[in-house]
DRENZAPA-445815 format. One record per atom (N, C-alpha, C): residue number from 1; z, x, y. Coordinates in steps of 0.2 Angstrom, whole numbers. Layout:
<site pos="NUM" zz="Z" xx="X" yy="Y"/>
...
***
This chain:
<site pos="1" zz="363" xx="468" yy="742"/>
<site pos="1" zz="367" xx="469" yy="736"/>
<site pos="1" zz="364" xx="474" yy="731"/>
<site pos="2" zz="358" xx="476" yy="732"/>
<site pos="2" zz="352" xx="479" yy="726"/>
<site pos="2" zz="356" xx="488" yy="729"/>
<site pos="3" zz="358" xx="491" yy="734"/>
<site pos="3" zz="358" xx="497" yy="733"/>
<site pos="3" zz="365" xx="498" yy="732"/>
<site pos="4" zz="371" xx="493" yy="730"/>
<site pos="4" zz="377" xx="494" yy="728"/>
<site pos="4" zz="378" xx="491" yy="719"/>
<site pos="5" zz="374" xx="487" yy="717"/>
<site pos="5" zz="373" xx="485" yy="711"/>
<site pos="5" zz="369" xx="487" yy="706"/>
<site pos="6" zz="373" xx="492" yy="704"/>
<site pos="6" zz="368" xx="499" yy="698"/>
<site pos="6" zz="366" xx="492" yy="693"/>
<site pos="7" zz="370" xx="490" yy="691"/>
<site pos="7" zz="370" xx="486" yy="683"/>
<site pos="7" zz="365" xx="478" yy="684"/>
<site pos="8" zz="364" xx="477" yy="692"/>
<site pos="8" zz="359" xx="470" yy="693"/>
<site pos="8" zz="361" xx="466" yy="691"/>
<site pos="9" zz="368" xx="467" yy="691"/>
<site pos="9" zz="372" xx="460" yy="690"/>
<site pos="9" zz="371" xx="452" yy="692"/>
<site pos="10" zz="373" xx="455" yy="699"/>
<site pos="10" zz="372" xx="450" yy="704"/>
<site pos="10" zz="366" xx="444" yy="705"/>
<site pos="11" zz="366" xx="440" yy="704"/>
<site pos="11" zz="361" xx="434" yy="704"/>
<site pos="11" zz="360" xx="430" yy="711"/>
<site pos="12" zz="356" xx="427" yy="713"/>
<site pos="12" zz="358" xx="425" yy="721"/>
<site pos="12" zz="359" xx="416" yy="716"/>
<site pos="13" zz="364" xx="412" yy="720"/>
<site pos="13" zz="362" xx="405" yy="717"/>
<site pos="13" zz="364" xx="400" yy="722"/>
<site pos="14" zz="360" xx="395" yy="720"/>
<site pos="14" zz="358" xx="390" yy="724"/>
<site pos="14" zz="363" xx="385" yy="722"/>
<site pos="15" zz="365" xx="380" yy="730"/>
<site pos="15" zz="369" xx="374" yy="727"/>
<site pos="15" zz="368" xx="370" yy="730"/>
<site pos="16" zz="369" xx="363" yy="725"/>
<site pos="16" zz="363" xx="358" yy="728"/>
<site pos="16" zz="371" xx="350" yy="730"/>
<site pos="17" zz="371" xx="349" yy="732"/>
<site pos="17" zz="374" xx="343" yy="735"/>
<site pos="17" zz="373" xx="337" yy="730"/>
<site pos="18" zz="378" xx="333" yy="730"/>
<site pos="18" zz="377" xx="327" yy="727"/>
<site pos="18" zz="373" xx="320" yy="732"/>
<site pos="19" zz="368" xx="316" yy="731"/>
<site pos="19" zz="366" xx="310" yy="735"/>
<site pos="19" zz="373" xx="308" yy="739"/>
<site pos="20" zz="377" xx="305" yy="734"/>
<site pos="20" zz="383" xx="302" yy="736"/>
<site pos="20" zz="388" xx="306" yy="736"/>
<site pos="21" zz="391" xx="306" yy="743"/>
<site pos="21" zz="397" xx="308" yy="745"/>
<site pos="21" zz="403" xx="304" yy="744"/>
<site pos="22" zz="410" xx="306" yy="744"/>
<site pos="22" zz="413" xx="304" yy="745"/>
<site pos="22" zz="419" xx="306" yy="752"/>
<site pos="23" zz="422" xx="301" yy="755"/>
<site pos="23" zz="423" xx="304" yy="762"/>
<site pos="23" zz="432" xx="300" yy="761"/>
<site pos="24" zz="435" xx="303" yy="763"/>
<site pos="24" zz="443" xx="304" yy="760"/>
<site pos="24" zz="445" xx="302" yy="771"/>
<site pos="25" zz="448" xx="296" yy="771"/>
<site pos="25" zz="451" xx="296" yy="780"/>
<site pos="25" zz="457" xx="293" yy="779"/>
<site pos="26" zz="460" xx="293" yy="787"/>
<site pos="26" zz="464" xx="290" yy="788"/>
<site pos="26" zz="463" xx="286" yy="794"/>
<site pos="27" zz="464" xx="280" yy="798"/>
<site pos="27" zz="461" xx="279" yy="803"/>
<site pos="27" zz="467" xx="281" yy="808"/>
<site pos="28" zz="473" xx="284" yy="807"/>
<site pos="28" zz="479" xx="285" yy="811"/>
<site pos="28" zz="483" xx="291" yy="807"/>
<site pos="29" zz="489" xx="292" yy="809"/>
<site pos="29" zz="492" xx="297" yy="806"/>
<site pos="29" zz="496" xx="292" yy="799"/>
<site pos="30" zz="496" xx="286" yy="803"/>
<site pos="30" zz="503" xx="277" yy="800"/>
<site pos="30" zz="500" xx="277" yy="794"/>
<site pos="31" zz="495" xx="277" yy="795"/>
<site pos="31" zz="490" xx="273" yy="790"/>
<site pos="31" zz="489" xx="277" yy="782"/>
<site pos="32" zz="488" xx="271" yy="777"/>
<site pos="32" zz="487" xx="277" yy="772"/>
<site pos="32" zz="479" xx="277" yy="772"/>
<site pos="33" zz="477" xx="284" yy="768"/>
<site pos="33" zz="471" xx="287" yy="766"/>
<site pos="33" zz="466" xx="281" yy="761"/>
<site pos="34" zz="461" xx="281" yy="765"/>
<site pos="34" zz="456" xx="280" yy="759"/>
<site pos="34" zz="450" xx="280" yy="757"/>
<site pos="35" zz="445" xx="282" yy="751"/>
<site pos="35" zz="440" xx="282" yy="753"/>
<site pos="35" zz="434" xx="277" yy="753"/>
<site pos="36" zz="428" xx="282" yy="754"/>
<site pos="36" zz="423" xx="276" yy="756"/>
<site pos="36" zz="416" xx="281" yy="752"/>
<site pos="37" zz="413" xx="279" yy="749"/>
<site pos="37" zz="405" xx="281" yy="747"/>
<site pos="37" zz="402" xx="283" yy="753"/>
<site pos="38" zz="399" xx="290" yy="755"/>
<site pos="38" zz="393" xx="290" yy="761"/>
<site pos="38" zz="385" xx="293" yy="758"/>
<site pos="39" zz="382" xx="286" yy="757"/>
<site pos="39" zz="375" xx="288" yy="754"/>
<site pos="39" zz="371" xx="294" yy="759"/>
<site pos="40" zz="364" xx="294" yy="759"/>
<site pos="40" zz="361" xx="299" yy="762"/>
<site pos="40" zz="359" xx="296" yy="767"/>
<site pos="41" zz="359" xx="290" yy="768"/>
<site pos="41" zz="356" xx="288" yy="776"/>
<site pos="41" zz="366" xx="287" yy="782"/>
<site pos="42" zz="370" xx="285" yy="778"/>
<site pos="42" zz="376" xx="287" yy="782"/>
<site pos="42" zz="377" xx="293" yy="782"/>
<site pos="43" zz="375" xx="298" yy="778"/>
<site pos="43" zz="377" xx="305" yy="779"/>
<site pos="43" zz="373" xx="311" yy="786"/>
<site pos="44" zz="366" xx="306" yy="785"/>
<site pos="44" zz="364" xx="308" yy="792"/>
<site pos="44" zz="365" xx="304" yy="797"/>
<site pos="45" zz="368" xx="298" yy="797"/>
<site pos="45" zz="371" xx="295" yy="803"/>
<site pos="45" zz="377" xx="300" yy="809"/>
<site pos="46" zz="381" xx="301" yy="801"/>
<site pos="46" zz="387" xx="303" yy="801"/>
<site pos="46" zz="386" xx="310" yy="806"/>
<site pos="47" zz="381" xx="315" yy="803"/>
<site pos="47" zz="381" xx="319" yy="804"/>
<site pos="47" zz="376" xx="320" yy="812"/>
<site pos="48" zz="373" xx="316" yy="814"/>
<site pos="48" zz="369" xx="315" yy="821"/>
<site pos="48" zz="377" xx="312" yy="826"/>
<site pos="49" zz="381" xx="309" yy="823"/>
<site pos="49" zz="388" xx="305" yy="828"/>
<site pos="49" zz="391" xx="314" yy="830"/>
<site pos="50" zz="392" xx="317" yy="823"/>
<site pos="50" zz="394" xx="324" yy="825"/>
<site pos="50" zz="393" xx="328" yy="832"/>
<site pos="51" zz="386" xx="328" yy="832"/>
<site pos="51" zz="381" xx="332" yy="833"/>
<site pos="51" zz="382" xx="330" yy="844"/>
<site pos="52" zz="381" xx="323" yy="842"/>
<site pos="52" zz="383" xx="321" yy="849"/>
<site pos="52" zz="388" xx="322" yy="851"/>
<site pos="53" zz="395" xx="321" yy="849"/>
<site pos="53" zz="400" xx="322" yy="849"/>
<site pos="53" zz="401" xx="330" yy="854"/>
<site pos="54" zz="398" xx="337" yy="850"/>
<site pos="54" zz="398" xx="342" yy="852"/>
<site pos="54" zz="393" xx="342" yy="858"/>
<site pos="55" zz="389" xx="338" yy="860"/>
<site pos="55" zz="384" xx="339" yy="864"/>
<site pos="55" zz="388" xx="335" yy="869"/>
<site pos="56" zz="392" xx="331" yy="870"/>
<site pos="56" zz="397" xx="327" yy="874"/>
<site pos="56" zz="400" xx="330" yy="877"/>
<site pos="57" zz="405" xx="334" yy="871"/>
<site pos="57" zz="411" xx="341" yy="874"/>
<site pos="57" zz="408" xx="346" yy="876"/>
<site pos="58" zz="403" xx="348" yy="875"/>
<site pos="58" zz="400" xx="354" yy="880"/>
<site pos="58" zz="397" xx="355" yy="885"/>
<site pos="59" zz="397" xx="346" yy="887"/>
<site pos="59" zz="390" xx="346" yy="890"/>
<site pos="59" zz="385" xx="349" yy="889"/>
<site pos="60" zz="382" xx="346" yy="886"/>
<site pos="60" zz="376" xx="349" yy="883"/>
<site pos="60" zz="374" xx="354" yy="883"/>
<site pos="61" zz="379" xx="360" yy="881"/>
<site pos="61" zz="380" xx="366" yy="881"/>
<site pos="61" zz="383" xx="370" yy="888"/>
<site pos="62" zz="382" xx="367" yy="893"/>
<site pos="62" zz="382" xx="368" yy="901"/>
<site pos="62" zz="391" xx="373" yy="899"/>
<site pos="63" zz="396" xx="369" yy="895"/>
<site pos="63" zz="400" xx="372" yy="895"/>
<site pos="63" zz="405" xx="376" yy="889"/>
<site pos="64" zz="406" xx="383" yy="887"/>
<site pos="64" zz="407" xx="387" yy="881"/>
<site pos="64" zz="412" xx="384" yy="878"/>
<site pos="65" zz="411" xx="384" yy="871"/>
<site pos="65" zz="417" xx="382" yy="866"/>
<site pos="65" zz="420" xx="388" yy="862"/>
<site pos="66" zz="425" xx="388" yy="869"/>
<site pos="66" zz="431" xx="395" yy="865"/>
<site pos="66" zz="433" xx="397" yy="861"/>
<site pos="67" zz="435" xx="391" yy="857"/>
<site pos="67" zz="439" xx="394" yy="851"/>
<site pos="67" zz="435" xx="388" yy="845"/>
<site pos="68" zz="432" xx="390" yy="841"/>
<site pos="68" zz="430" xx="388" yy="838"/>
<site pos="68" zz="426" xx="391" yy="832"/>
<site pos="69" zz="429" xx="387" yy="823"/>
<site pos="69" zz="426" xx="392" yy="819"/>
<site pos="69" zz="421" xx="388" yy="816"/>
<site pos="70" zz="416" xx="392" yy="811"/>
<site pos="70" zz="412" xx="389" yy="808"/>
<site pos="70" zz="412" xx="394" yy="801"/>
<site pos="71" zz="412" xx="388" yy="794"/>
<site pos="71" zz="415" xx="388" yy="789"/>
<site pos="71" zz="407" xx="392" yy="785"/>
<site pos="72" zz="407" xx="397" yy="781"/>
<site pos="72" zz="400" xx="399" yy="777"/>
<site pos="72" zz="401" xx="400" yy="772"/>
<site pos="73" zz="399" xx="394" yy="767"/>
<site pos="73" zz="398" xx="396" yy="761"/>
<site pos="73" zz="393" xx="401" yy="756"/>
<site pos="74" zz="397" xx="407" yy="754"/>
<site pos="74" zz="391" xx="410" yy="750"/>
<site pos="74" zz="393" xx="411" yy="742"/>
<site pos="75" zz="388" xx="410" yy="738"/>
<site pos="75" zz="388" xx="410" yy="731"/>
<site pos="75" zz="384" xx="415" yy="727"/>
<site pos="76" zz="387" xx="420" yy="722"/>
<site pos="76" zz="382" xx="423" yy="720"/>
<site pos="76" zz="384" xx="422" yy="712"/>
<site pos="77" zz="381" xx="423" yy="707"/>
<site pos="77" zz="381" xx="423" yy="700"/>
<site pos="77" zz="383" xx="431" yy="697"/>
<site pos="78" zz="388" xx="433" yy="693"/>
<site pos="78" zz="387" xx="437" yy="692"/>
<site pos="78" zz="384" xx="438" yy="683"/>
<site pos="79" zz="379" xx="438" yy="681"/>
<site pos="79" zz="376" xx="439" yy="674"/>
<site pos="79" zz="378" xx="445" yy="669"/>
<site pos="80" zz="381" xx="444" yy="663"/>
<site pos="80" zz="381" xx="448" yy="657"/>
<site pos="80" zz="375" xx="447" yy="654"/>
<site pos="81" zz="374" xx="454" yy="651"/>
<site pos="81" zz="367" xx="455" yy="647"/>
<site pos="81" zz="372" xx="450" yy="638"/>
<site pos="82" zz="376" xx="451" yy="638"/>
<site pos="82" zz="380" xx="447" yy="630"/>
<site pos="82" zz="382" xx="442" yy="634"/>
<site pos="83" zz="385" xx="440" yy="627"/>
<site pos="83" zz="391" xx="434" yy="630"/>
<site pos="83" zz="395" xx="440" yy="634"/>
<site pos="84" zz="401" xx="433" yy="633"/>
<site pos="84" zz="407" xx="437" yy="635"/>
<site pos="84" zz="411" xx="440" yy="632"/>
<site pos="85" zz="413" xx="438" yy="626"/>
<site pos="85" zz="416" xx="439" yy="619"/>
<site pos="85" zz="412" xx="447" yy="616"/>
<site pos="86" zz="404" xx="446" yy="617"/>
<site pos="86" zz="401" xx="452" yy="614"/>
<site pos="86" zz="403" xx="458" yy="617"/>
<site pos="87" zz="401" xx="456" yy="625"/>
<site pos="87" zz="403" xx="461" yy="631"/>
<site pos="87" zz="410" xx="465" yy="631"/>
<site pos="88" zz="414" xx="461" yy="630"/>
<site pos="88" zz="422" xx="464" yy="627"/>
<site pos="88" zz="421" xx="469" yy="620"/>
<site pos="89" zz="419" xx="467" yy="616"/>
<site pos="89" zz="420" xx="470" yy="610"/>
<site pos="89" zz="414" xx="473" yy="604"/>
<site pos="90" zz="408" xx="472" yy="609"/>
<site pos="90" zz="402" xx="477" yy="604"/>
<site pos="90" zz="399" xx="480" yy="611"/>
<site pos="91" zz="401" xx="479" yy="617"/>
<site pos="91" zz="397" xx="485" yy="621"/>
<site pos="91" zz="404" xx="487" yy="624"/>
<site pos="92" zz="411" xx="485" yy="623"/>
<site pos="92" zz="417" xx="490" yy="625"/>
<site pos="92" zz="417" xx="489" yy="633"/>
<site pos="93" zz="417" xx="485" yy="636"/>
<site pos="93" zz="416" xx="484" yy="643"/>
<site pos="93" zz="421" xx="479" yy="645"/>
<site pos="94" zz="423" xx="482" yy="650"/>
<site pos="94" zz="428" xx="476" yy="653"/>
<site pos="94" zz="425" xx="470" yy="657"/>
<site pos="95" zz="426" xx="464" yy="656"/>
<site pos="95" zz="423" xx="461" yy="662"/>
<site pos="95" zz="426" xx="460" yy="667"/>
<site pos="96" zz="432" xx="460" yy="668"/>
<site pos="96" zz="436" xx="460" yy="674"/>
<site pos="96" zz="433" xx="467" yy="680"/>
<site pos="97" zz="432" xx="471" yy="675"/>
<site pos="97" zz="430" xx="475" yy="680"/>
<site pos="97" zz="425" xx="478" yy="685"/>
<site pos="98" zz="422" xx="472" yy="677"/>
<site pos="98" zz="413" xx="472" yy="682"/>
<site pos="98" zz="411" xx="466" yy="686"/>
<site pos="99" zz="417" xx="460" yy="687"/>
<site pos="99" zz="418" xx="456" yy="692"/>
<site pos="99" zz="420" xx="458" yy="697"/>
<site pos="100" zz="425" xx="463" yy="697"/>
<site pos="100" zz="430" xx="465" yy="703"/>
<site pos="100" zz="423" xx="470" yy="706"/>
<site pos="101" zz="420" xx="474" yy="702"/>
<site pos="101" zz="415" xx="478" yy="707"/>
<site pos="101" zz="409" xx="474" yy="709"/>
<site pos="102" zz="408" xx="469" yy="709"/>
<site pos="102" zz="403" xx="461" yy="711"/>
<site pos="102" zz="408" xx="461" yy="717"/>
<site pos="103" zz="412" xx="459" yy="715"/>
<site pos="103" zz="416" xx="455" yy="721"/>
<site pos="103" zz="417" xx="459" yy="729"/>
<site pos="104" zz="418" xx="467" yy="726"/>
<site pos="104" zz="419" xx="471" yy="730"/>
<site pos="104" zz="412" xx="472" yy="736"/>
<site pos="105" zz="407" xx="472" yy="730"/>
<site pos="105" zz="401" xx="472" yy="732"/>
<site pos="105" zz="396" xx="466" yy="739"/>
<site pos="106" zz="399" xx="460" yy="736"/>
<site pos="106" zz="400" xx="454" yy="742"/>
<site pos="106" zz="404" xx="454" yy="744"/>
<site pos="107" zz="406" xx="456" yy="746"/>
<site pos="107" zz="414" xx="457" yy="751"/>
<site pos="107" zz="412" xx="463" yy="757"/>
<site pos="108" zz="410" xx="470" yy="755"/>
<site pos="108" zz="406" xx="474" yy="758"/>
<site pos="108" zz="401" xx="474" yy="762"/>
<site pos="109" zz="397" xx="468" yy="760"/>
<site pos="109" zz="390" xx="468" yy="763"/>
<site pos="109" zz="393" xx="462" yy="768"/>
<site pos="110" zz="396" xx="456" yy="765"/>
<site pos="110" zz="398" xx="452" yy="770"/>
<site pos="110" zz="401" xx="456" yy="777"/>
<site pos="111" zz="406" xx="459" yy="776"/>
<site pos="111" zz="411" xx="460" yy="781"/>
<site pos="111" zz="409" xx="467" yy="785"/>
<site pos="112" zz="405" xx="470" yy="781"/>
<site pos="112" zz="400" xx="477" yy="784"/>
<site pos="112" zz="407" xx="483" yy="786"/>
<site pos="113" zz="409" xx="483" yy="778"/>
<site pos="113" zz="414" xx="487" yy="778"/>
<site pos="113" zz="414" xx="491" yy="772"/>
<site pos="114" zz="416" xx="499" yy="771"/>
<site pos="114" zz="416" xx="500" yy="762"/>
<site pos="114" zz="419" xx="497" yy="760"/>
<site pos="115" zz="418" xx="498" yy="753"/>
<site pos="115" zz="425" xx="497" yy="747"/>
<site pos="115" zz="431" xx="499" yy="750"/>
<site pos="116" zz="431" xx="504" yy="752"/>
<site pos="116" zz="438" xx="508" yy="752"/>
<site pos="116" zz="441" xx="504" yy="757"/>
<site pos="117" zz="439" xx="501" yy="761"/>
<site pos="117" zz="442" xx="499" yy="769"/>
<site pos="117" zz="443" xx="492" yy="764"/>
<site pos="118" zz="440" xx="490" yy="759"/>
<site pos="118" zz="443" xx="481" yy="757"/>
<site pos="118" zz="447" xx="481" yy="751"/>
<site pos="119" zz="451" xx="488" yy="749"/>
<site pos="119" zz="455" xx="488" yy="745"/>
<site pos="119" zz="464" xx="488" yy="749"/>
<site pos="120" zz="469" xx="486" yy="745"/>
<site pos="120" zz="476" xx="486" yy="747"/>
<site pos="120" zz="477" xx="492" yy="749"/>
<site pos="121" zz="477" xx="498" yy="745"/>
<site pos="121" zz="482" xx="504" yy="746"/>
<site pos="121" zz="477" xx="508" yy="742"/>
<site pos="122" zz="478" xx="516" yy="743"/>
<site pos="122" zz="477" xx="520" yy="737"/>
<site pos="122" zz="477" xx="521" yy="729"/>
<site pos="123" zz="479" xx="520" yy="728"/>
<site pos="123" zz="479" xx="517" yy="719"/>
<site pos="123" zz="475" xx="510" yy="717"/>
<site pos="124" zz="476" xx="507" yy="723"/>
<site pos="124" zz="470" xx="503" yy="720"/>
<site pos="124" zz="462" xx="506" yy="720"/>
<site pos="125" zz="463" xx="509" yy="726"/>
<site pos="125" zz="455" xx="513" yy="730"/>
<site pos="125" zz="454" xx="518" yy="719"/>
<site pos="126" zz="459" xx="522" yy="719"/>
<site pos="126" zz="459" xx="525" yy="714"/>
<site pos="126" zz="458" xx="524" yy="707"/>
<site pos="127" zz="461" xx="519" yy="705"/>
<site pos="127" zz="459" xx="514" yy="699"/>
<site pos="127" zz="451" xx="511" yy="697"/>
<site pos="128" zz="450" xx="510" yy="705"/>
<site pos="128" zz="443" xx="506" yy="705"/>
<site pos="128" zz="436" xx="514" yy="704"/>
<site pos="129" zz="438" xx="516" yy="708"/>
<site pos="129" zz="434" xx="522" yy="706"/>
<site pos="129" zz="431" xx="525" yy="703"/>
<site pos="130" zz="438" xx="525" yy="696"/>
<site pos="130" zz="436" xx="528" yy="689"/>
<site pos="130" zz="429" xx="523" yy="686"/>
<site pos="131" zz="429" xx="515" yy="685"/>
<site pos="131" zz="425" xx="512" yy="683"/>
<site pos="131" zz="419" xx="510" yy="687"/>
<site pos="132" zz="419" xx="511" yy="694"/>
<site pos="132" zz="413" xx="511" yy="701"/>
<site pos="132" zz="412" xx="518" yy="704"/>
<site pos="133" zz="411" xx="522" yy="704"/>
<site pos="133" zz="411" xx="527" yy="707"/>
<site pos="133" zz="406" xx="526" yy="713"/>
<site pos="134" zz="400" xx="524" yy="709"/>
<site pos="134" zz="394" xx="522" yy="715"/>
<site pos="134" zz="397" xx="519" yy="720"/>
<site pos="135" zz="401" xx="515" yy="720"/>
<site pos="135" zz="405" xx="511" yy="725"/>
<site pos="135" zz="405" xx="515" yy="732"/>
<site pos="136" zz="408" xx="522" yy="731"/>
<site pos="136" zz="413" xx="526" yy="733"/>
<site pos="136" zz="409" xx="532" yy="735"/>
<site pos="137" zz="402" xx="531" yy="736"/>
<site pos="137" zz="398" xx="538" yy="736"/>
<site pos="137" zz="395" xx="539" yy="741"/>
***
């Protein structure tokens, strides 16, 4: 993030999990939804039954899992030196714009693409630009 991030916006942040979950099922398709509390010792029950489950279907890897995705949460912060309220109106700054170039900026490192490739069309490439150039150099 640090050599597309002239203004050092971007913050890395941490997310922490609650003790207690809540776990939303149905036992069939018939059946209505409900839930159930899963504290920290059925949450690693839970997730050890998973665990076997994939060691079962794969034979303990002996055999490839095709088609399958895996979900990745990433979170970054992005900080004003003002409020928000200041930042609009005594430093003249949009802040839309300086989220969209955050945004741009995780988006490019994640997918190891420029800017220019995670934009819709030309005019948008051109609009953003004007307010990021660094983006684009």
């Amino acid at each position: 993030f640090e050599a597309l991030d002239t203004d050092s916006a971007l913050r890395p942040t941490v997310i922490k999990t609650g003790d207690v979950w809540t776990k939303r099922m149905q036992q069939n398709l018939l059946t209505k939804m409900h839930e159930e509390n899963v504290t920290l010792q059925l949450q690693k029950k839970e997730k050890n039954k998973a665990f076997d489950l994939l060691d079962a279907l794969s034979r303990s890897g002996s055999l490839p899992i095709a088609c399958a995705e895996l979900h990745v949460f990433v979170a970054a912060t992005h900080c004003f030196e003002n409020s928000l309220m200041a930042t609009v109106i005594q430093d003249n700054i949009n802040p839309i714009e300086k989220m969209e170039n955050s945004m741009l900026i995780v988006a490019s490192t994640i997918f190891d693409l420029s800017p220019a490739h995670l934009l819709k069309n030309e005019q948008e490439e051109e609009r953003v630009v004007k307010y990021s150039p660094a983006l684009f150099e």
